[in-house]
FIVOKE-912424 format. One record per residue: residue in one letter; z, x, y of N, C-alpha, C, CB in turn. Coordinates in steps of 0.1 Angstrom, whole numbers, plus 5000, padded with zeros to 4 digits. Glycine has a CB too. Layout:
BEGIN
aZXYZXYZXYZXY...
This chain:
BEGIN
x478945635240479645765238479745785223481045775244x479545865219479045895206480145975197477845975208x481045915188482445905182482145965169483145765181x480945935166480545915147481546075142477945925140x482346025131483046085122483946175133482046155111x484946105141485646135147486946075137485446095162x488046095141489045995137490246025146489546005120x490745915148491745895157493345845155491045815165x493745875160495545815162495545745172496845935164x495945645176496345565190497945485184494745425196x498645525193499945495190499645345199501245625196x501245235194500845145204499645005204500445225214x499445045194498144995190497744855184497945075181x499044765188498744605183498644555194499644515173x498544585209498744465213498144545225500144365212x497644485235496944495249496644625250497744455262x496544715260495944845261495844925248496644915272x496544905240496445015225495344915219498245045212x495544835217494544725206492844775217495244455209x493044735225491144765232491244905231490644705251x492444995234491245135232490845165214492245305238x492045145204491445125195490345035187492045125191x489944965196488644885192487644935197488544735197x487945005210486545065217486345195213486545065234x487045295204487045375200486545335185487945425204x486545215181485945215170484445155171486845145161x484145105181483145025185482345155190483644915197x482345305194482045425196481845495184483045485202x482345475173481945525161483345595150480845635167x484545605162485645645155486245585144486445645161x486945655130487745595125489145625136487745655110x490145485133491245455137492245455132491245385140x493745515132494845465129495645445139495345525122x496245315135497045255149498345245143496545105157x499245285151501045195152501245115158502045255157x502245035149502644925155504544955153501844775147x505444855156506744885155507144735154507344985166x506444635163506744505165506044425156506644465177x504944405155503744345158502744375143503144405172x502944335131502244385121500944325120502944375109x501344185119499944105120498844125131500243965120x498944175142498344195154497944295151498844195165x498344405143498044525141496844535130499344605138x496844445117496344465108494944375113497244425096x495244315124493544235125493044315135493444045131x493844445144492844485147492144625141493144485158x493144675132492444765118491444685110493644795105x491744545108490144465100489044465113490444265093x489144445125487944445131487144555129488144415143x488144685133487344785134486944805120488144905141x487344805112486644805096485444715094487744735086x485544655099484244505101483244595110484944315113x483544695115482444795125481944885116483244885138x482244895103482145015093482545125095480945045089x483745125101484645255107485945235095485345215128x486445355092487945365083488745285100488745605078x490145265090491545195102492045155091491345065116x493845215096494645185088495945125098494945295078x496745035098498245045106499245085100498744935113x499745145111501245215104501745135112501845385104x503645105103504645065112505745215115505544915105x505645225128506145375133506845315143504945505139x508245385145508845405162508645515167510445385165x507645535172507145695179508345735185505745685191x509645685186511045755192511345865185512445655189x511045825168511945885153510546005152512145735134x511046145150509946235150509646205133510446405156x510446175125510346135111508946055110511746045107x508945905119507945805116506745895125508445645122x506645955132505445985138504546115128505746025155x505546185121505046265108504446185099506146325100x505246085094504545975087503345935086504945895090x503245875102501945805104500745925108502245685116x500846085110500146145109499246215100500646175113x500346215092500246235076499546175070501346195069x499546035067498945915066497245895071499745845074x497145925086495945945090495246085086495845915105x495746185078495246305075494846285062496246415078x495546195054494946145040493746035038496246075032x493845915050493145785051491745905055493745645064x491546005066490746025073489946155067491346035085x491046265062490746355062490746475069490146325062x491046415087491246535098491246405107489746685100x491946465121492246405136491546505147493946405140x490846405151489746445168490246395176488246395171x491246305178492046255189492946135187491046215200x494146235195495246135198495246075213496746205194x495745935205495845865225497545825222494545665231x497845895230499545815233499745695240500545905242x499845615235500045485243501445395241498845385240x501945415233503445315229504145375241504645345210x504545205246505345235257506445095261504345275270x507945105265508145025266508445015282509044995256x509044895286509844895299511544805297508744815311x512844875307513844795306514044825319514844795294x513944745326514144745342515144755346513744655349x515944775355517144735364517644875374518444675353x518244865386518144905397519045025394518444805409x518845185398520045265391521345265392519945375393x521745175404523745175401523745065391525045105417x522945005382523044915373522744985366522544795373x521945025362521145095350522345125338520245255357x522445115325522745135316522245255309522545045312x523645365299522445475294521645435285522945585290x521745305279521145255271519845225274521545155267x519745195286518345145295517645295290518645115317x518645365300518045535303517345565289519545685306x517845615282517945685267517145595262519345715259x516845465257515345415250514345425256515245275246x514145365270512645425279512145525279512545425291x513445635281512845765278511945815266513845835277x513145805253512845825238511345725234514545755229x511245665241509745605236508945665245509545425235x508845635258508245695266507545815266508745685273x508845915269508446025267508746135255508746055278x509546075248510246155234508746135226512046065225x508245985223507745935216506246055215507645795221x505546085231504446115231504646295230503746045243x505846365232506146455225506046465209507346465230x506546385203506246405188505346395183506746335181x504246325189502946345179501946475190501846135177x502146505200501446605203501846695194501546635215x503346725196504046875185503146835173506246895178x503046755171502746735154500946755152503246525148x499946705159498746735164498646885168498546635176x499146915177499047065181498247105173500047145181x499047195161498947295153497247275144500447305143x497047135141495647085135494947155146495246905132x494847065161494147155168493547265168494447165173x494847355176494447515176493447525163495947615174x494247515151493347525140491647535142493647425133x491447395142489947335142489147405154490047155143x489947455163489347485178488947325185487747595176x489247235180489047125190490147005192487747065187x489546875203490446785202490446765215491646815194x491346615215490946535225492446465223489546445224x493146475234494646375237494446325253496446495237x495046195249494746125261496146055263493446035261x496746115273498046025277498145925284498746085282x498445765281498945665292500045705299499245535286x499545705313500945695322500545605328501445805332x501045595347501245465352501245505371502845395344x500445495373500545505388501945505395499845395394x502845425385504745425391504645565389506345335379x504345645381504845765376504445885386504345795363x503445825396502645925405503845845420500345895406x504045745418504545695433506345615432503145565438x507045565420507945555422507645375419508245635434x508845365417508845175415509945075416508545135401x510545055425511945025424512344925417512544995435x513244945408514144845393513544955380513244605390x512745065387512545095374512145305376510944965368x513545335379513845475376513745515364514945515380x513745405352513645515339512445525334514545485325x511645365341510445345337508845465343510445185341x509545505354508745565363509045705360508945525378x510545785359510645875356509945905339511945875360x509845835333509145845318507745895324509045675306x507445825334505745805336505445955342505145665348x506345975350506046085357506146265347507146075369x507046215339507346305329506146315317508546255323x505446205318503846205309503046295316502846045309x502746305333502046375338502746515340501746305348x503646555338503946725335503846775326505046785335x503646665314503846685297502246735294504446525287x501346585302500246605303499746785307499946505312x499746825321499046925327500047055317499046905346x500647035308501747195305501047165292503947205306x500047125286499747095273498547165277499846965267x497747075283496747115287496647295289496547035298x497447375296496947485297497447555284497247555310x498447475275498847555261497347555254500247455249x496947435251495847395241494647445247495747245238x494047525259493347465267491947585259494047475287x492647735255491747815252491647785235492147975257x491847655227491947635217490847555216493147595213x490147485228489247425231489347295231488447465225x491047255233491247075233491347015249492947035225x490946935249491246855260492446795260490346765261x493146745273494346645274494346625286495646685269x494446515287494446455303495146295299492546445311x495346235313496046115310495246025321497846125311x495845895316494745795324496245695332493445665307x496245675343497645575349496645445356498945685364x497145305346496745195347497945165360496745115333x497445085372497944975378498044875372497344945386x498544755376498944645368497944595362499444545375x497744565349496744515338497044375333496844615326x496444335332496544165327496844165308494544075332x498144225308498644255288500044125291499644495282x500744145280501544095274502944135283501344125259x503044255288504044325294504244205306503644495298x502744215316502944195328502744025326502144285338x502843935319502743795318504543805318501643705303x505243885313506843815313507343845331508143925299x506743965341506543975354506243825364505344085354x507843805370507643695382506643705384508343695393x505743575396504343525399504943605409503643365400x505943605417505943665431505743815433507343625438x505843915419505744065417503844075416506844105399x503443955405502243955402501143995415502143835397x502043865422500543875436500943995446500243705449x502344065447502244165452501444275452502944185452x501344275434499944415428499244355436499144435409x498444225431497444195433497044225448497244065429x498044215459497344235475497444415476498544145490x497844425465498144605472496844635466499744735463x496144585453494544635452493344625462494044575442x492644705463491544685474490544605468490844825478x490744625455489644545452490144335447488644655438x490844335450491344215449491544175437490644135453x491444225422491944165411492644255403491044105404x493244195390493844255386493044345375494844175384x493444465368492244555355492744485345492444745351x491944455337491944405323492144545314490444315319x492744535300493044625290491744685287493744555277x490544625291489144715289488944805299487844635289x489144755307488844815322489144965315490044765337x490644975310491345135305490645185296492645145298x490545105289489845175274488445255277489345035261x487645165283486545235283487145425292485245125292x488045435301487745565303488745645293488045605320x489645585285490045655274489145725269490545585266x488045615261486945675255486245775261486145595251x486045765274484545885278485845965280482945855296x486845965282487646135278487946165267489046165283x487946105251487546135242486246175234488046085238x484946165245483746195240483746325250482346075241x482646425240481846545251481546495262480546615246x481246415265480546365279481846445288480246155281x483146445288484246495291484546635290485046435285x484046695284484246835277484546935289482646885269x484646905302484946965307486146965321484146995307x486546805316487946715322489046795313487946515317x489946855318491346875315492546865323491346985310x493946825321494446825333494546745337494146875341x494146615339493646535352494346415346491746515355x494846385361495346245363494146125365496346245377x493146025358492545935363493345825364491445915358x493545805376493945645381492945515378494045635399x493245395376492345295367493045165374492345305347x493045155384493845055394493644975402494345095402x492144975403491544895414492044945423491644745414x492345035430492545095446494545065448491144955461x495145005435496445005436497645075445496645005426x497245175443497745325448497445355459497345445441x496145365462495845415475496445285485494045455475
């Protein structure tokens, strides 16, 4: 899929599903800028790889919560780059627990990253769009978000809130000539789901048809073919990436 002199934003971007789509988007031909918030050194080797690809990449440290830091790091990639062909929203956290427990603390950060987070850099993206007449946004959500997850109403309600955010963008941007659609991973073999009991683990694992679990590539690659033309006429759309999780 063919990226050359694209440049990109991917939030999320040091560690498991953000780190491979920003590699495989640079490995496509994109320049990259990634966020990080935790994770600097994870972030800066995967800005030197893609650089080692003869692609631009810079990391920012952003809390995609603060609309302040996501100006920032937009800003930033408008100076490193020049112009933005696609944002991928991916920073995402989880704080689990059952809703008569739940904390508003729980509530209010899952949200504010979740879904506040991927609000701020669309508003902020937008307006380049329209402009240019093009563009490409690709939202991480989560099959919880299509079906529900118990211990995790703020986590699922965020997800599900990606997919309204998703399809109500889409028809804003849609005669501007941008794409936006989102991609919902089943359980992925990252950093998130290694702190996940063994006994939660093999439950994904029997609910897939196909018997294993998706690796952080598995995603990336359909990130990318919805940020190439090959897509040009995907908008809207929920792709599930689950190994049969869902169904």
């Amino acid at each position: 899929m063919d990226l050359e002199g694209k440049s990109a934003i991917v939030t999320g971007g040091s560690l498991g599903i953000g780190t491979a789509v920003a590699l495989d988007l640079g490995a496509n031909g994109a320049n990259v800028a990634l966020s990080y918030r935790k994770h600097p050194d994870e972030a800066e080797a995967a800005a030197e790889k893609i650089r080692a690809m003869g692609r631009k990449a810079t990391a920012v440290q952003a809390d995609v919560a603060k609309f302040s830091d996501a100006e920032t790091m937009v800003n930033t990639a408008l100076k490193e780059f020049g112009r933005i062909d696609i944002l991928v929203n991916n920073a995402g956290i989880n704080w689990d627990g059952v809703i008569w427990k739940m904390t508003e603390e729980q509530w209010d950060t899952v949200l504010n990253t979740n879904l506040k987070g991927y609000f701020n850099f669309i508003r902020l993206v937008a307006p380049l769009f329209r402009e240019q007449k093009s563009g490409k946004i690709v939202n991480l959500t989560s099959i919880n978000g299509l079906r529900g997850k118990f211990g995790q109403s703020n986590y699922s309600a965020s997800k599900a809130g990606i997919i309204g955010l998703t399809k109500t963008v889409a028809k804003e941007l849609g005669k501007s000539g941008v794409n936006v659609n989102a991609v919902a991973p089943g359980l992925i073999l990252t950093d998130m789901m290694a702190q996940m009991p063994e006994e939660a683990k093999q439950t994904s694992l029997d609910e897939t048809v196909l018997k294993r679990l998706g690796t952080p590539g598995d995603v990336a690659t359909v990130v990318t073919f919805l940020c190439s033309e090959k897509a040009r006429h995907i908008t809207g759309e929920v792709i599930k990436v689950d190994g049969g999780q869902y169904i």
